[in-house]
C-alpha positions as CSV (number, residue, x, y, z in Angstrom):
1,X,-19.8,-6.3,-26.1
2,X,-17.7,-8.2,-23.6
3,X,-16.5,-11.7,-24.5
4,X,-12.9,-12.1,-22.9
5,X,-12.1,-11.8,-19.2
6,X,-8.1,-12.8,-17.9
7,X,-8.7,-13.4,-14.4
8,X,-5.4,-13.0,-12.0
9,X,-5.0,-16.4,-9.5
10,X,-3.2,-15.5,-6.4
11,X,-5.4,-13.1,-4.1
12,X,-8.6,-13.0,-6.8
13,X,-9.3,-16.7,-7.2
14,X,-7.0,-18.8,-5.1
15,X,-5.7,-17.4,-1.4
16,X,-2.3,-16.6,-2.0
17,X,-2.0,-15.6,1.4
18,X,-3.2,-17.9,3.3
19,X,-1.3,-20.8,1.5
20,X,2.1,-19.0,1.5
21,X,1.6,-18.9,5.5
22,X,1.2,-22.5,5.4
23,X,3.9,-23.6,3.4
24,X,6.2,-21.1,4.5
25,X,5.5,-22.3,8.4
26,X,6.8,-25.6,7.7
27,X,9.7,-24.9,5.3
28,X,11.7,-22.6,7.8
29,X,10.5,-24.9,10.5
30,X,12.2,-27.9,8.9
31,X,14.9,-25.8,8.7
32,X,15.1,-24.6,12.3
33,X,14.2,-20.7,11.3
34,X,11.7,-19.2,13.6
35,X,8.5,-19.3,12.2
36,X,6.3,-17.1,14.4
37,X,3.8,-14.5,13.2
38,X,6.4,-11.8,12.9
39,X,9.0,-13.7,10.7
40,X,5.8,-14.6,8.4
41,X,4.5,-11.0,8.5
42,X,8.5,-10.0,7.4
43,X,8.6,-12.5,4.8
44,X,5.5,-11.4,3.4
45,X,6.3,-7.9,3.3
46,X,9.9,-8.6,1.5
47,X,8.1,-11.1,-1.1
48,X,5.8,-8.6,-2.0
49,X,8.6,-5.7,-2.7
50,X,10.7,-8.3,-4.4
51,X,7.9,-9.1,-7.0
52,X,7.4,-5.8,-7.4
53,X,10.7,-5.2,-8.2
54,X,10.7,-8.1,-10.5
55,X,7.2,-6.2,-12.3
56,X,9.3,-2.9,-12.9
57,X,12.1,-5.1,-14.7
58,X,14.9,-4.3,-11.8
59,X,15.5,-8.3,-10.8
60,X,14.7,-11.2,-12.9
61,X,12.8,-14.1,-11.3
62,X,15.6,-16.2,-10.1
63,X,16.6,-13.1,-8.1
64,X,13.3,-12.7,-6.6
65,X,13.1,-16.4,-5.4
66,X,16.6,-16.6,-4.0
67,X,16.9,-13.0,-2.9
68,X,13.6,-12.9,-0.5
69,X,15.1,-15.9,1.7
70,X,18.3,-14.1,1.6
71,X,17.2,-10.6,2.9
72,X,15.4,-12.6,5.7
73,X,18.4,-14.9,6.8
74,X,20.1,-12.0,7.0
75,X,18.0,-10.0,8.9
76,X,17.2,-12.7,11.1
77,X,21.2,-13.5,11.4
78,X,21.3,-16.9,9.6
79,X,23.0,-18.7,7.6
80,X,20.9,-21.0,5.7
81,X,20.0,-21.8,2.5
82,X,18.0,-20.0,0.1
83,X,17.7,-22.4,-3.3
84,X,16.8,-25.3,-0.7
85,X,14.4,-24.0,1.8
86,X,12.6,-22.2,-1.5
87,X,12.8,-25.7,-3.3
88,X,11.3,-26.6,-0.6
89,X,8.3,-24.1,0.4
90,X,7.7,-23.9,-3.1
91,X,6.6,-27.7,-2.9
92,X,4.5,-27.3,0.0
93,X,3.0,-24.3,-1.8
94,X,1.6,-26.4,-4.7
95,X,0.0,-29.4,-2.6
96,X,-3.2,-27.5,-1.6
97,X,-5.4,-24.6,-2.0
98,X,-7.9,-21.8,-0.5
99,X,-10.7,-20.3,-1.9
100,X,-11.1,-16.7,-2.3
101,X,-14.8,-16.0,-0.9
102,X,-17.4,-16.2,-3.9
103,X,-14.3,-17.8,-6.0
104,X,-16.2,-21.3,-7.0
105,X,-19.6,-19.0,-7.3
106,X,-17.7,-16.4,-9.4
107,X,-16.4,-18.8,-11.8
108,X,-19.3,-20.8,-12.7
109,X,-21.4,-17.6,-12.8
110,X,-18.8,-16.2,-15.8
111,X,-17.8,-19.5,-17.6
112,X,-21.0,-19.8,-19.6
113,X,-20.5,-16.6,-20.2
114,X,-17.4,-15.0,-21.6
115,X,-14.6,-16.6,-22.5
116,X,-12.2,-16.9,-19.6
117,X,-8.3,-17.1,-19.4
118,X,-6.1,-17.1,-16.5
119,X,-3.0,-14.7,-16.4
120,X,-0.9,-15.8,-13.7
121,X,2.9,-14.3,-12.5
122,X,3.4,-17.3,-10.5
123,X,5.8,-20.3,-10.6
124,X,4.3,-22.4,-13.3
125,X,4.8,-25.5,-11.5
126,X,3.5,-24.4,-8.3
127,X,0.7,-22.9,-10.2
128,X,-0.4,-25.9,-12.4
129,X,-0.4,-27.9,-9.4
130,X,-2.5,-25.2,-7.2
131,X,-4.6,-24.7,-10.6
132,X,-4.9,-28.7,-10.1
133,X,-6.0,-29.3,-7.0
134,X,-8.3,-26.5,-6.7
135,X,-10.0,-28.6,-10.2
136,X,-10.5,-25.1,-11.6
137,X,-8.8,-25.8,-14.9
138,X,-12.2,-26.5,-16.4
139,X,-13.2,-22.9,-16.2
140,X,-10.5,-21.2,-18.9
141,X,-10.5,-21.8,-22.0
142,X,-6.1,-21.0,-21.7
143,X,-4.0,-20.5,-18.7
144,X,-1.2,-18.1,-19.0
145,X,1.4,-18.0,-16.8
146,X,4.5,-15.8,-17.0
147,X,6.9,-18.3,-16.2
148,X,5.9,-20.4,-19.1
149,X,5.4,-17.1,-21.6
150,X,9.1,-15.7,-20.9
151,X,7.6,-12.3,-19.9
152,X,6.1,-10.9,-16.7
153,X,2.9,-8.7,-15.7
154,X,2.8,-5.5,-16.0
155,X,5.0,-6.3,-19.1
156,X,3.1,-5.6,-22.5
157,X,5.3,-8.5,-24.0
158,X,3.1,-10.7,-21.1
159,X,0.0,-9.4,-22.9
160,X,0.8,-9.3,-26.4
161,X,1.8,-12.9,-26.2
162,X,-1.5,-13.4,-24.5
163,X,-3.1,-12.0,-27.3
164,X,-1.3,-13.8,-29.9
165,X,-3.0,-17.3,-28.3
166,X,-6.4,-15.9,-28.5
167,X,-7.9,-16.2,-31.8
168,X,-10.2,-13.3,-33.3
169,X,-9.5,-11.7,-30.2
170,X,-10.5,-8.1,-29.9
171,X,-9.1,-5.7,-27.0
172,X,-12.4,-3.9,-27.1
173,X,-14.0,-7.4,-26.1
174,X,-11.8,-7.9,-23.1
175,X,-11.4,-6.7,-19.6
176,X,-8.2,-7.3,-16.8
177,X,-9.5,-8.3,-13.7
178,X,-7.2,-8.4,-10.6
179,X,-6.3,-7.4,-6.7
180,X,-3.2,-6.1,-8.2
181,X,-2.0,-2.7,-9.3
182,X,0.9,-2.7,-10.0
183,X,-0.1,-5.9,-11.4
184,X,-3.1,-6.7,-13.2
185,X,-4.6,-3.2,-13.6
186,X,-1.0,-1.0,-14.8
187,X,-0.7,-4.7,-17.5
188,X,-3.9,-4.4,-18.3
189,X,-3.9,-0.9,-18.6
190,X,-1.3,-0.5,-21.0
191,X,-2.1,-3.2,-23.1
192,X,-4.9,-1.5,-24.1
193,X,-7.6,-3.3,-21.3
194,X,-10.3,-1.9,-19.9
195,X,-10.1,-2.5,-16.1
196,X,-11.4,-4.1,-12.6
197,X,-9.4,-3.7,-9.7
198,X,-10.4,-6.4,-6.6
199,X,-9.7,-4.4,-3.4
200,X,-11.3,-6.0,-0.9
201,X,-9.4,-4.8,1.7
202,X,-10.1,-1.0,1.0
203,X,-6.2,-0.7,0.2
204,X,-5.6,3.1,-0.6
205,X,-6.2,4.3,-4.5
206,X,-3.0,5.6,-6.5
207,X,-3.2,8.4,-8.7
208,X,-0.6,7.1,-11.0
209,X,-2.6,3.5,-11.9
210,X,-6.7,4.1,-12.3
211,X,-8.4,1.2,-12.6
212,X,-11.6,1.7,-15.0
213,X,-13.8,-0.4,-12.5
214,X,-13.4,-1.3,-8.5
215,X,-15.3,-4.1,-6.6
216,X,-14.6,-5.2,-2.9
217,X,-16.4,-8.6,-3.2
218,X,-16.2,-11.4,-6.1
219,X,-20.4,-11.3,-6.1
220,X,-20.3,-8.0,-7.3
221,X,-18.1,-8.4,-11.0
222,X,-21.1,-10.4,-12.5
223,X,-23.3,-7.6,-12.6
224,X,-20.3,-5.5,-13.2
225,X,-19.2,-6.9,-16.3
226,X,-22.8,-7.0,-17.3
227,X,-22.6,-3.4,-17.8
228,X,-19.1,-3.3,-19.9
């Protein structure tokens, strides 16, 4: 019987996307960078190999934060820099939020529930203050966040420590839920998790990380994890 649930925040809950648009637009803007539609899309696109990167173990986080602004200053033929304008977007990312659609529905549907925890990669400041002003905190009965654990998702040291917080808790109890695969659903995975991969977007399936479960829609997990 399913009693634990670690939800993923950025791109399941919260709108990562959207709010690293927002504060991203007016960091490099402050700082005289272009910030049109392409330079975002770029950024994005680096951001997201850099975490991966971090996920397999190749950088640590400091390199991730500093080295994202640096590939794009350079690309973009700038000199500018990196520890301030990520000091800086990184404040702008914490002072507001977006809702994944279904988020607020999803959460009050599965708190009475199952027991719910948050497993986060993100900065822990940024996230405690996003976690804040969403007033989601209420929901989880722990919030884990990478930062603050010493040890990154996919990693099973992420997990274990997880675990370790939990007590009684039972892997056969639990599920991963996530947009992530490389994420949320390989962590999950080989801690011993069953599986539920968010795809809204209909991204492409990889043979080399199967998700036990997929949904496109928050409405759906309910009646999902009724069935686990």
């Amino acid at each position: 019987m399913l009693k634990t649930v670690f939800l993923d925040l950025d791109d399941t809950i919260l709108d990562f996307t959207q709010a690293e648009a927002a504060a991203l637009r007016r960091a490099l803007t402050e700082a005289e960078v272009p910030a049109d539609n392409g330079v975002l899309a770029r950024y994005h696109a680096i951001n997201a190999a850099q975490w991966e990167l971090l996920e397999e173990g190749v950088l640590t986080r400091e390199q991730v934060l500093l080295g994202r602004f640096d590939i794009l200053f350079g690309e973009l033929g700038l000199v500018r820099s990196a520890g301030e304008i990520c000091e800086r977007y990184e404040e702008y990312l914490g002072e507001g939020h977006w809702f994944i659609s279904g988020a607020e529905a999803l959460l009050e549907a599965l708190g009475p529930r199952y027991d719910l925890y948050l497993a986060s990669n993100g900065t822990a400041g940024v996230q405690h203050r996003r976690l804040e002003s969403a007033g989601i905190g209420r929901y989880f009965r722990g919030i884990f966040i990478s930062q603050e654990l010493g040890a990154d998702k996919p990693s099973p040291v992420f997990f274990e420590r997880c675990f370790a917080a939990i007590p009684g808790f039972s892997r056969e109890c639990a599920v991963m839920v996530g947009d992530s695969l490389t994420s949320d659903i390989r962590g999950g995975r080989d801690a011993g998790l069953r599986t539920c991969w968010f795809n809204p977007r209909g991204k492409p399936a990889r043979t080399d990380i199967v998700p036990d479960y997929e949904f496109s829609a928050l409405d759906r997990l309910p009646a999902l994890l009724e069935t686990l």
